[in-house]
N, C-alpha and C positions, 0 to 999 in steps of 0.2 A: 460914796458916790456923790457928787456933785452935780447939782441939778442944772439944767440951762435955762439963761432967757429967754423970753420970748422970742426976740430976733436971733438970737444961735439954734432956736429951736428952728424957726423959720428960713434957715442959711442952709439948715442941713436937711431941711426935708427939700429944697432947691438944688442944692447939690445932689442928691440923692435920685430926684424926678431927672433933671440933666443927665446925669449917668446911667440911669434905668434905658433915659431915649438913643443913647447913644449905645449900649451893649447891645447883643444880639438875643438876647433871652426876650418872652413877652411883652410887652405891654399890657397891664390889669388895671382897670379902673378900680377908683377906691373900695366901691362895692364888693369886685372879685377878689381884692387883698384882705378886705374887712373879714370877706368868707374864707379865705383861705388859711389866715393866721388862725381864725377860730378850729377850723378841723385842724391844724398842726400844734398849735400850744395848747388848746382845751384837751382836757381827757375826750378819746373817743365811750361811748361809740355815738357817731352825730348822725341824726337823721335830718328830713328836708325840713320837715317841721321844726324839728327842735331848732335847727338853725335860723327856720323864720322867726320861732318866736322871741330867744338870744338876741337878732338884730334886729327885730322890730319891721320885718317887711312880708311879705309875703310869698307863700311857697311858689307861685310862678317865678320870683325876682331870684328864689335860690336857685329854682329848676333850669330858669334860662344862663345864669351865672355858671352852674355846676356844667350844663354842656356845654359852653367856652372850653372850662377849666379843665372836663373830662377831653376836649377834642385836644387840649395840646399836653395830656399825657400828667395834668398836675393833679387829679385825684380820679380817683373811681366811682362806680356805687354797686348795689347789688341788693334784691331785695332780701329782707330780713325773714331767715327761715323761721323764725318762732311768730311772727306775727306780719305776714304777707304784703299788710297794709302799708307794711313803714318799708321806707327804702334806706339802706345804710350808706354812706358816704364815705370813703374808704382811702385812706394817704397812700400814696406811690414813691416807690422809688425819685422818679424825676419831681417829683413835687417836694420830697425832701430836699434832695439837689440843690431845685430852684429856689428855696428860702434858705438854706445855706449861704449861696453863693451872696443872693440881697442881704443875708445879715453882714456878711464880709464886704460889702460894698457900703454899706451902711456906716458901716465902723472904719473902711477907708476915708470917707468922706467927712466923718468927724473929727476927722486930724487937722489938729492948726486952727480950729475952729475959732476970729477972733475973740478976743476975752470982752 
């Protein structure tokens, strides 16, 4: 695999933002992508904590991200029957979906990318 420049990094993360605005799926601030790739590519099982402490922010910044991300259907939560305290974070259907479709939008937009 062949790595990109900086500016073809920068081309396609431009095209990528451009076509995000322009499809009819979300809009996520980087924050709510940061958190969302993390529950779909890391092993589960994530909690709010763990996730604060992974990204370096605080469980209000996960709590108030995760009910975004729970109102439009891209993850769950529920609390942890063995230990009350921890709440689980939980991938969905549509949350799979929706980073499906951005990885295939992603990899659209890396075509032709100039050299």
């Amino acid at each position: 695999m062949s790595s990109l420049r900086a500016s073809q990094a920068l081309m396609l993360w431009h095209r990528t933002a451009l076509a995000q605005v322009r499809d009819d799926d979300p809009d996520l601030s980087a924050r709510q992508m940061a958190i969302l790739l993390t529950i779909y590519l890391d092993a589960p099982p994530h909690t709010v904590r763990g996730l604060a402490d992974h990204l370096g922010v605080t469980k209000p910044v996960i709590t108030r991200a995760l009910d975004t991300m729970g109102t439009l259907g891209l993850v769950g939560r529920r609390r942890d029957e063995r230990d009350r305290r921890n709440v689980l974070v939980q991938r969905t259907v549509d949350g799979s979906e929706y980073l499906e479709r951005l990885g295939q939008l992603i990899a659209k937009q890396s075509e032709g990318l100039p050299a």
